[in-house]
C-alpha positions as CSV (number, residue, x, y, z in Angstrom):
1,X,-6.5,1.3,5.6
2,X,-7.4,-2.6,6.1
3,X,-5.8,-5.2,4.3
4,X,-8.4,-7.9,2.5
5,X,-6.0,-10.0,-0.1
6,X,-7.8,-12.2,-2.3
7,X,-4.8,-13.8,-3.2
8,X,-4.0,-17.7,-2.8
9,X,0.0,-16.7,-2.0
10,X,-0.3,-13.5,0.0
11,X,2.9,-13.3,2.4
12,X,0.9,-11.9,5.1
13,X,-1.9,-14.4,5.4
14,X,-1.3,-17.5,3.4
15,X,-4.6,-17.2,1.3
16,X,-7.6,-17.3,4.5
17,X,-9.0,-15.2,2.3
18,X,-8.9,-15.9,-1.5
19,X,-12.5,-17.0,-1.8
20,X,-15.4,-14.1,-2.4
21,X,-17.5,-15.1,0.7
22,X,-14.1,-15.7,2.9
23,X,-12.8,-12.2,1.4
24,X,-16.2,-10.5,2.2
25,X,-16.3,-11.7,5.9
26,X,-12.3,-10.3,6.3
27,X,-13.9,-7.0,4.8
28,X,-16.7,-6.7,7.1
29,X,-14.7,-7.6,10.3
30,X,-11.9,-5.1,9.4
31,X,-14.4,-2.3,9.6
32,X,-16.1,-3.7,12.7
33,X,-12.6,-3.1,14.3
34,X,-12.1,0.5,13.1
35,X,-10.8,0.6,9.3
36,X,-11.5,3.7,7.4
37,X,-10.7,2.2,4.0
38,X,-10.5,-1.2,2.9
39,X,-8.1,-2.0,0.3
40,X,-9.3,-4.9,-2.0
41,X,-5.9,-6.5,-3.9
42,X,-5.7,-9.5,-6.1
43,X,-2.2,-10.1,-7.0
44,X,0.2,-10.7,-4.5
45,X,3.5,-8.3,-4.7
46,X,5.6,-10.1,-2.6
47,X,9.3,-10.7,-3.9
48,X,9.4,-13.4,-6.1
49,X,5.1,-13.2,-6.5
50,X,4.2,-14.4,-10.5
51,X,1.0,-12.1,-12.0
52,X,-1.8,-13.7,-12.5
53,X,-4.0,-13.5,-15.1
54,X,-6.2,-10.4,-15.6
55,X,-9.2,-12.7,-15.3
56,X,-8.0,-14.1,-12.6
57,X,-7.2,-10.4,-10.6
58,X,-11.5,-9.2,-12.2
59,X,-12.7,-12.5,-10.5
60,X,-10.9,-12.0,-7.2
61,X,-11.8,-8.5,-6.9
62,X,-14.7,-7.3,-8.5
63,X,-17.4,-9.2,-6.4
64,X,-15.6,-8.5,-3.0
65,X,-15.5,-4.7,-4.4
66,X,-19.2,-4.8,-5.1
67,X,-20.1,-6.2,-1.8
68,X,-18.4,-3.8,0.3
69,X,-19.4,-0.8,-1.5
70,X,-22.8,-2.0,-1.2
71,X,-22.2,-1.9,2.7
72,X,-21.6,1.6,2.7
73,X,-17.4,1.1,2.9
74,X,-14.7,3.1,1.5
75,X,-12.7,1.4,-0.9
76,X,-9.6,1.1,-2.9
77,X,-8.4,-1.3,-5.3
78,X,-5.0,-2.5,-5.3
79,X,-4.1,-2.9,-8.8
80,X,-1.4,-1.6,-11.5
81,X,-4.2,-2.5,-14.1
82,X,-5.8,-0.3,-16.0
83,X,-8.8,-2.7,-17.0
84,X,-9.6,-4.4,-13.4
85,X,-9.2,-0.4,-12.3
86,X,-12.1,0.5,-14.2
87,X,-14.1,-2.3,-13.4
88,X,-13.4,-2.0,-9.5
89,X,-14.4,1.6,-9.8
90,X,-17.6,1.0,-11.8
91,X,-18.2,-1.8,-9.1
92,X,-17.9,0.9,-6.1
93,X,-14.5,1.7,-5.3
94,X,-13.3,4.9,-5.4
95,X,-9.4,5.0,-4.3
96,X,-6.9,3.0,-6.9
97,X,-3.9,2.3,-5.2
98,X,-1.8,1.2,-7.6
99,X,2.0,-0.2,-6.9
100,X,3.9,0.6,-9.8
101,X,2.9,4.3,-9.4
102,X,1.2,4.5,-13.3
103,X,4.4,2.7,-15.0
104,X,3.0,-0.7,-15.3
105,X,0.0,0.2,-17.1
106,X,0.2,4.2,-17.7
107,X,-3.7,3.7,-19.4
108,X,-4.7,3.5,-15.7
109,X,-4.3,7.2,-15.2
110,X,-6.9,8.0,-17.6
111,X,-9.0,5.9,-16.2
112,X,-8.4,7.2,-12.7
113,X,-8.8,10.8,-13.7
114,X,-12.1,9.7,-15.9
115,X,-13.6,8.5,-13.0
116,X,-12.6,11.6,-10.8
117,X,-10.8,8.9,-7.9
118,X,-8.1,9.8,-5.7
119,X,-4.9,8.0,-6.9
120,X,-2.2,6.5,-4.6
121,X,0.9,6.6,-6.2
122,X,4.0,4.4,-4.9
123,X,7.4,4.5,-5.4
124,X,8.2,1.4,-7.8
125,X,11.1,0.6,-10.0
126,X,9.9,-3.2,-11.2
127,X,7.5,-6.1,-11.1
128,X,8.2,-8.6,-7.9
129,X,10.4,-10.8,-9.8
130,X,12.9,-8.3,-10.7
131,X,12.8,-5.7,-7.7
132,X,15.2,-6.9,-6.4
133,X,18.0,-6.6,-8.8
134,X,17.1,-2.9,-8.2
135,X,18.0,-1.8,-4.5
136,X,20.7,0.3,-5.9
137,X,20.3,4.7,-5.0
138,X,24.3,5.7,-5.7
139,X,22.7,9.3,-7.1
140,X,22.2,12.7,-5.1
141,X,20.4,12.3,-1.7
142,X,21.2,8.3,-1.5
143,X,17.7,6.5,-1.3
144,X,15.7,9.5,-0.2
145,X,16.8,11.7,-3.3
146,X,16.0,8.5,-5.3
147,X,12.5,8.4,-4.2
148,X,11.9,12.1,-4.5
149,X,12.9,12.8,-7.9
150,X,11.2,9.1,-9.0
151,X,7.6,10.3,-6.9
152,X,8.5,13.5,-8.5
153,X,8.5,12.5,-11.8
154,X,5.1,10.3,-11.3
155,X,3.3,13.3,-10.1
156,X,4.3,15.2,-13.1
157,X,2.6,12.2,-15.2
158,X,-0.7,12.2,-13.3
159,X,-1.4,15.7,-13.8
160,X,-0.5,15.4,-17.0
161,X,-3.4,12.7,-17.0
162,X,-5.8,15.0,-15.7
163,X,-5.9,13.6,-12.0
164,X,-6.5,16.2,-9.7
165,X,-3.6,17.8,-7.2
166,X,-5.9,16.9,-4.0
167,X,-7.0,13.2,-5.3
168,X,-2.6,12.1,-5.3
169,X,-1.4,10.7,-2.5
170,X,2.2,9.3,-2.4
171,X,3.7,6.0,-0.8
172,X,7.3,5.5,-0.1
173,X,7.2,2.4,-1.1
174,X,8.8,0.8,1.4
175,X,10.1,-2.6,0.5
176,X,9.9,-2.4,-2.8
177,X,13.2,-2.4,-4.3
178,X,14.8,-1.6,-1.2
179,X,16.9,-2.9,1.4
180,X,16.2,-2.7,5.3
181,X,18.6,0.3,5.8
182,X,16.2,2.2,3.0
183,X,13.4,1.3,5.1
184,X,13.9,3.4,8.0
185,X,16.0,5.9,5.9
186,X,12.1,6.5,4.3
187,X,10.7,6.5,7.6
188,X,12.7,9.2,8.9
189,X,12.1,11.9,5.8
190,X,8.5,11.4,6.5
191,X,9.1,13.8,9.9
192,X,8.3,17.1,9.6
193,X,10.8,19.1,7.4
194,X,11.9,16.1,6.3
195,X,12.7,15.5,2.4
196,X,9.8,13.6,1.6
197,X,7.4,15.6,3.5
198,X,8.9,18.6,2.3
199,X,7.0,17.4,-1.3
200,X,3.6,18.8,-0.1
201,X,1.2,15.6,-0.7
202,X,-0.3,13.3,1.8
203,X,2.2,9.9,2.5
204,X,0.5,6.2,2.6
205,X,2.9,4.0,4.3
206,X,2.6,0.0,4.2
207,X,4.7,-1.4,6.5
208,X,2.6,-4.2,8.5
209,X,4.5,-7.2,8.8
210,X,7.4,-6.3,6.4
211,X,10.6,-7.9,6.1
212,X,12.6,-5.3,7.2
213,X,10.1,-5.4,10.5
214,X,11.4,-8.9,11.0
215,X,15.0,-8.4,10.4
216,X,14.7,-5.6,13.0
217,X,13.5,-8.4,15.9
218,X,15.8,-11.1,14.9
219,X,16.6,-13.8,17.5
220,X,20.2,-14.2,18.5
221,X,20.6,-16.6,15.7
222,X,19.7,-14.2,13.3
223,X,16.5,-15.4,12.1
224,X,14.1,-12.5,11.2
225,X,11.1,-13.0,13.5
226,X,8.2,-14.3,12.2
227,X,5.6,-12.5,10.2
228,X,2.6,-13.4,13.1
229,X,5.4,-11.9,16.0
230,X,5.6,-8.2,14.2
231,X,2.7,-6.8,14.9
232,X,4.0,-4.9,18.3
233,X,6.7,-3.4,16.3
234,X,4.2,-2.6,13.6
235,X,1.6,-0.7,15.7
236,X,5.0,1.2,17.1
237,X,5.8,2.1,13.7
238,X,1.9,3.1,12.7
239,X,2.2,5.7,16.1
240,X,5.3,7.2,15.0
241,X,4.0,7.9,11.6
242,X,0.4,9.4,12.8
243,X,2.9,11.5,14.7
244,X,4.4,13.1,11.9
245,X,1.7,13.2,10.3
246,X,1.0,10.5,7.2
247,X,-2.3,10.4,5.5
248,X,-2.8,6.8,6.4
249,X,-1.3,3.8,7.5
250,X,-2.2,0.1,5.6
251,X,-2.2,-2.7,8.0
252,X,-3.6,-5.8,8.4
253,X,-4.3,-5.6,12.1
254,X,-7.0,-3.0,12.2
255,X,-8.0,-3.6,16.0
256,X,-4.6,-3.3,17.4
257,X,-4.0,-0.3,15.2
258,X,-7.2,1.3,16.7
259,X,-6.4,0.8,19.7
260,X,-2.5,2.6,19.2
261,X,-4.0,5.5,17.3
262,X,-7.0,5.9,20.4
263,X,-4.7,6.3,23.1
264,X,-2.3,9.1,21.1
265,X,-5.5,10.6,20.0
266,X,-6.5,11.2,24.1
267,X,-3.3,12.4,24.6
């Protein structure tokens, strides 16, 4: 799953692509280098991010949508709003990948299972300027019994929606209201028999160029590395995970992640 943000404060890429043409071009280069799904966000989730307007999120999306469709792509939108939802879908998509996992806007699961899309749920416990008052998992399992029962509990309100068992996918959510430590605790119930896999739904996992990534590669002085310097460690990540399994992998370097998934894939 490529990365296109049509967002002016995007962590990852500093805006290159908040324009419609600019956004389009991203698009069309990211399945040039191998991306099976494009997924078309306007709103920014980074800690500390401020929503935008629901305007704003239709205008940023909703052309780049239609364009790509049009092309023949696969998309998703990246939205926890019901109304740019059913807009992106009428405009082509067909994938809602939505954050907040239905609690932001719970109208968005109607919508979803009105349109007969698959539905990525993530694990999500506030909007960016809160999440992180809300890293604390003291109940059963730590962290990983955390996510279960909270995916567990969103799966149960999807259904009830209508969606489909085989159109839910699930994503960790990896930082998202979690600290580093959380991160790789995630990563490691995703192996096989582990408590997350155990739940018997395909996994997303977005961990290009994350935080905890950087914190990993510090320098000796303790500064996390640099978004543009985690990529190695990212692609390292993406093979582990297509080891064990995932449904997909969201990155924003498709060519390198090619590349990783080519050489297990011949092996």
């Amino acid at each position: 799953m490529g990365v296109v943000n049509v967002t002016p404060d995007s962590f990852s890429d500093g805006g290159r692509y908040a324009d419609t043409d600019a956004a389009v071009a991203h698009g069309r280069s990211l399945l040039s280098e191998g991306a099976d799904v494009l997924d078309i966000g306007g709103e920014s989730t980074r800690p500390g991010a401020t929503r935008p307007l629901v305007r704003e999120e239709l205008d940023r999306v909703v052309p780049v949508i239609a364009a790509l469709s049009a092309d023949g792509a696969v998309v998703s939108v990246d939205t926890m709003r019901a109304e740019v939802a059913a807009e992106a879908l009428s405009a082509g998509a067909s994938i809602v990948n939505d954050v907040s996992g239905g609690l932001a806007d719970p109208e968005i699961l109607a919508v979803t299972a009105a349109a007969g899309a698959t539905y990525i749920a993530m694990h999500w416990r506030a909007h960016a300027d809160r999440m992180a008052e809300m890293t604390t998992y003291d109940g059963p399992g730590g962290v990983v019994g955390g996510v279960r029962r909270e995916l567990a509990a969103r799966i149960e309100d999807l259904l009830a929606a209508g969606i489909a068992e085989h159109r839910i996918v699930l994503d960790p959510g990896l930082g998202f209201a979690k600290r580093p430590e959380h991160n790789w605790e995630l990563v490691r119930a995703l192996s096989p028999g582990g408590d997350l896999s155990a739940m018997g739904f395909p996994f997303l996992v977005g961990a290009s160029r994350k935080s905890f990534l950087g914190l990993l590669l510090a320098g000796q002085d303790g500064a996390p590395r640099e978004v543009g310097g985690r990529e190695v460690a990212g692609h390292a990540l993406t093979l582990l995970l297509a080891q064990r399994g995932v449904w997909g992998v969201r990155v924003h370097d498709v060519r390198g992640t090619r590349d990783v998934l080519s050489v297990w894939e011949q092996t």
